[in-house]
C-alpha positions as CSV (number, residue, x, y, z in Angstrom):
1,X,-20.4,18.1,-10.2
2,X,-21.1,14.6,-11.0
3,X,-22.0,11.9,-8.5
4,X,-18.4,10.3,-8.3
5,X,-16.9,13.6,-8.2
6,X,-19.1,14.4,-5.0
7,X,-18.3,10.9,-3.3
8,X,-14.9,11.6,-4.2
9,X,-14.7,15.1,-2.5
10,X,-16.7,14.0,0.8
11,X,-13.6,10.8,1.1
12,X,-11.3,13.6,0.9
13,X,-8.4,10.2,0.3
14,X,-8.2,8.7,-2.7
15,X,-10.6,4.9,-2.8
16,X,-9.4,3.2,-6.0
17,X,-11.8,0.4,-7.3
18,X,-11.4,-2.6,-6.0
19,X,-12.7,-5.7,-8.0
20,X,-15.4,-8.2,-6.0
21,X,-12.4,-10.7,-5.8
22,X,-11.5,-12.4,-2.2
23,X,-9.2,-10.1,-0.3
24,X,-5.1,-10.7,0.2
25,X,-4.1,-12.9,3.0
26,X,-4.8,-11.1,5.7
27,X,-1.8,-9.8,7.9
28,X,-2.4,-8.8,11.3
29,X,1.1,-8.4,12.5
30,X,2.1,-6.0,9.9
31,X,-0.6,-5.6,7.3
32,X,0.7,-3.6,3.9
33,X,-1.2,-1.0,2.3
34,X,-3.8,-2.2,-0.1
35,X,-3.9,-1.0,-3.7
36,X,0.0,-0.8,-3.6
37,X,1.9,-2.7,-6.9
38,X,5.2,-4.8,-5.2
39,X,8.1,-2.8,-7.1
40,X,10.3,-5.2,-8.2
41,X,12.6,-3.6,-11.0
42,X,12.5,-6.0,-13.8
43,X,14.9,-7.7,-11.3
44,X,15.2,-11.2,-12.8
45,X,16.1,-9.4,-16.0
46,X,19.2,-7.5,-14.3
47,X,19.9,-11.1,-12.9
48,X,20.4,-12.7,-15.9
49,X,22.3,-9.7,-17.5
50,X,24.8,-9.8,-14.7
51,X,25.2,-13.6,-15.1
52,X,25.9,-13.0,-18.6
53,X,28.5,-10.8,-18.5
54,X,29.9,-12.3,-15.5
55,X,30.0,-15.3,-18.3
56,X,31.2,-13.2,-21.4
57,X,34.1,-12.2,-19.0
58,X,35.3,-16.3,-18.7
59,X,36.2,-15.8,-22.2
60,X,38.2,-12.7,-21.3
61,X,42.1,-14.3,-21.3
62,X,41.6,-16.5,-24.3
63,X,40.0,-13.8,-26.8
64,X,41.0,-11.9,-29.6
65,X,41.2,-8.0,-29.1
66,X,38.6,-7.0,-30.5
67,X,36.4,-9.4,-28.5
68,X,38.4,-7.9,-25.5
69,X,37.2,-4.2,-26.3
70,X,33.6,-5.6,-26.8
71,X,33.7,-7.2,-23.6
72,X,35.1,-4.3,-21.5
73,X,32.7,-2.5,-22.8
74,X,30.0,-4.7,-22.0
75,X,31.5,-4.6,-18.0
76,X,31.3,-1.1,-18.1
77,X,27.0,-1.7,-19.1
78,X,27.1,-4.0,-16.1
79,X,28.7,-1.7,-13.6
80,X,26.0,0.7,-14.3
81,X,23.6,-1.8,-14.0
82,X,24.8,-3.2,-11.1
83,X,24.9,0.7,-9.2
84,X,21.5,1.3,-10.9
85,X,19.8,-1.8,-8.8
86,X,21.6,-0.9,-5.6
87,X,20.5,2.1,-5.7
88,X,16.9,1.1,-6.0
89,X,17.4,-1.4,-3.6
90,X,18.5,1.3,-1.2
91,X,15.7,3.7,-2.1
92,X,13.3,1.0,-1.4
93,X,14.7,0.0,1.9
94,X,14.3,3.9,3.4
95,X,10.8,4.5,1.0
96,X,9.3,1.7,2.4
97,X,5.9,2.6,3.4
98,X,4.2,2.0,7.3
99,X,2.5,-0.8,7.8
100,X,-0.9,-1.4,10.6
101,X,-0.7,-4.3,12.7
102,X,-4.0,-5.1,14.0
103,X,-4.4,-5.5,18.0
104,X,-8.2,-6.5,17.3
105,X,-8.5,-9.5,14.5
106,X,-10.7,-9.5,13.7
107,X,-13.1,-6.8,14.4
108,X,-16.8,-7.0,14.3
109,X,-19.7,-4.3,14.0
110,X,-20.9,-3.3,17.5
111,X,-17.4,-3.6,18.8
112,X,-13.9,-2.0,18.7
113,X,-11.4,-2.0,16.0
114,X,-7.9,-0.9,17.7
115,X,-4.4,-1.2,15.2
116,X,-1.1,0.3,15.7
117,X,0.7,2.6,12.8
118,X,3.9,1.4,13.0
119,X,6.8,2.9,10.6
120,X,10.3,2.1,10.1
121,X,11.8,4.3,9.2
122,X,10.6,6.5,11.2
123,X,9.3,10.1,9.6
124,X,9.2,13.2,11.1
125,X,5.7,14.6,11.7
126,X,4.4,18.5,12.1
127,X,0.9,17.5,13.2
128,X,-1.2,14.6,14.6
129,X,-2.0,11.7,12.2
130,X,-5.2,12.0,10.7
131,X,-7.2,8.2,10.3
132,X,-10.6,8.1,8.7
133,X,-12.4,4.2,8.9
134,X,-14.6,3.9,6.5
135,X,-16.9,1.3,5.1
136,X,-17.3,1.5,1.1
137,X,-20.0,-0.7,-1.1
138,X,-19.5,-0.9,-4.7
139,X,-23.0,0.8,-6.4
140,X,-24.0,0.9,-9.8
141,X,-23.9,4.5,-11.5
142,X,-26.3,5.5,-14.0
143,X,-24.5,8.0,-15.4
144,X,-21.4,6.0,-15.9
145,X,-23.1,3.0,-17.7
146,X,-24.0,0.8,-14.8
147,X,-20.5,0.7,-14.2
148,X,-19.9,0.0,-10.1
149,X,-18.0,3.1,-7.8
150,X,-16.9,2.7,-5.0
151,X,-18.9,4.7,-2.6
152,X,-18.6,5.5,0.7
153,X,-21.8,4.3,3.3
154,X,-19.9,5.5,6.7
155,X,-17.0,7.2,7.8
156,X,-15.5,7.9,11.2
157,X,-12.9,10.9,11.8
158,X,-10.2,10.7,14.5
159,X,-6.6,12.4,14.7
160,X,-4.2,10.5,16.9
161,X,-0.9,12.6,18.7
162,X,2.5,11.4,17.9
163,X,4.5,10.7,21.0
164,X,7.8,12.8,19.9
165,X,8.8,14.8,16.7
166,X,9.1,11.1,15.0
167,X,6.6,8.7,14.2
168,X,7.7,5.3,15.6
169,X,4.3,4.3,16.1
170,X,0.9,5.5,17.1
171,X,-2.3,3.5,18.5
172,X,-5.5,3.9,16.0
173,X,-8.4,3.0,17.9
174,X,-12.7,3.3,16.6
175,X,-15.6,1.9,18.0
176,X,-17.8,0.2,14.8
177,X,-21.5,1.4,15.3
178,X,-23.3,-2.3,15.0
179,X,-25.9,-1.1,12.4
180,X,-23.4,-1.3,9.4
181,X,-22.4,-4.6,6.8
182,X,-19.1,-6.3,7.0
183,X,-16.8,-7.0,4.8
184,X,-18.0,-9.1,1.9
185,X,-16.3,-9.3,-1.5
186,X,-17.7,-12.3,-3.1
187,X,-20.3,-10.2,-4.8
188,X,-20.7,-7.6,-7.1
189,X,-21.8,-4.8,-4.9
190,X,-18.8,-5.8,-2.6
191,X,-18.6,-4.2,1.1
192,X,-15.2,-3.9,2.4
193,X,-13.5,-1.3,5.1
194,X,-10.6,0.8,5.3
195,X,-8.4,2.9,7.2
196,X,-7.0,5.5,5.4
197,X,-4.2,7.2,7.0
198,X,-2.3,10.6,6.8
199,X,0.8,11.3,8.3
200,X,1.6,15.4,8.2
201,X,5.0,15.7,7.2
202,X,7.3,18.4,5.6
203,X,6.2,18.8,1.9
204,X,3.8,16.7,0.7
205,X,1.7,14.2,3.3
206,X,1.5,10.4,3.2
207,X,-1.7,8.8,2.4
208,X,-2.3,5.6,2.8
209,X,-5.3,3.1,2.6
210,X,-5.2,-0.4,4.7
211,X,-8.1,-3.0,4.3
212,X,-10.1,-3.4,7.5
213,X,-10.8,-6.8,9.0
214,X,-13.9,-5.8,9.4
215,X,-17.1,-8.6,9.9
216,X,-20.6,-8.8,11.4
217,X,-21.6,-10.5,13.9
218,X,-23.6,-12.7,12.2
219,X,-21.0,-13.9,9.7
220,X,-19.6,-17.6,11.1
């Protein structure tokens, strides 16, 4: 088993890489999970073939027949495009992930670091959450070329019980040991922190990875 392969097996969640860029605005009323692509569904595309139809069919009373039959069957492309994008719409709305709004913002090394799981809509759960904080450093890997892993320096293990068979929300709450970096991406070996949540449910779990607002002390 190769190095990343062991890193990867003591994380147990996924860590994607992350690049040593400035983080995403934090959010500390409702931060998103990190690593996650906005779906948007080619929308502006289904705009504008909407609009064009809806513009092919002003030419509807004054056209020849066959121009008619093109353009019915043109409105019968749209209507499935139109029921396509509500439908996604409507996926998204009840897919749409938790999100962790942050009681402590930020938090610092030595101290605590408390944030409350909060999803809408609510799933149902068969088992405490399980929420690992960890602090990752990109590191150079021989045996991939140089090329920098992320690699977990410290984690922390808690499971939190769900009041009720639902999760509305639950409280996440670690104490930072003081003797650990902060979060610092404008470098190469970039130090950032995560919470990586899952949420037991019937079939396959969620699993989930928030950025941290995690600093030291001695940062301004």
């Amino acid at each position: 088993m190769s190095l990343i392969e062991e890193s990867r097996e003591r994380q147990r969640l996924y860590i994607p890489t992350r690049a040593a860029s400035p983080a995403d605005p934090w959010r500390p009323k409702g931060q998103r999970p990190d690593y996650t692509p906005e779906v948007r569904h080619a929308m502006p595309v289904r705009v504008a073939i909407l609009v064009l139809i809806f513009a092919l069919n002003l030419l509807l009373p004054s056209a020849s027949p066959a121009l008619q039959t093109v353009i019915l069957l043109v409105d019968v492309a749209g209507v499935l495009v139109l029921f396509d994008t509500l439908n996604k719409l409507w996926q998204d709305f009840w897919r749409r992930p938790p999100i962790l709004r942050f009681t402590t913002f930020p938090a610092h090394t030595g101290g605590r670091l408390e944030a409350v799981l909060v999803a809408r809509p609510a799933p149902e759960v068969i088992a405490p959450v399980l929420a690992v904080l960890r602090c990752v450093r990109d590191e150079p890997v021989e045996k991939e070329g140089g090329a920098r892993v992320p690699m977990e320096i410290y984690s922390q293990t808690a499971e939190f019980d769900v009041p009720g068979e639902r999760l509305k929300q639950v409280t996440l709450t670690f104490e930072i040991p003081s003797d650990l970096p902060g979060t610092d991406l404008d470098r190469d070996d970039a130090v950032y922190w995560q919470i990586a949540v899952r949420i037991p449910v019937v079939g396959p779990d969620l699993e989930i990875v928030y950025l941290a607002p995690v600093y030291s002390r001695t940062e301004p």
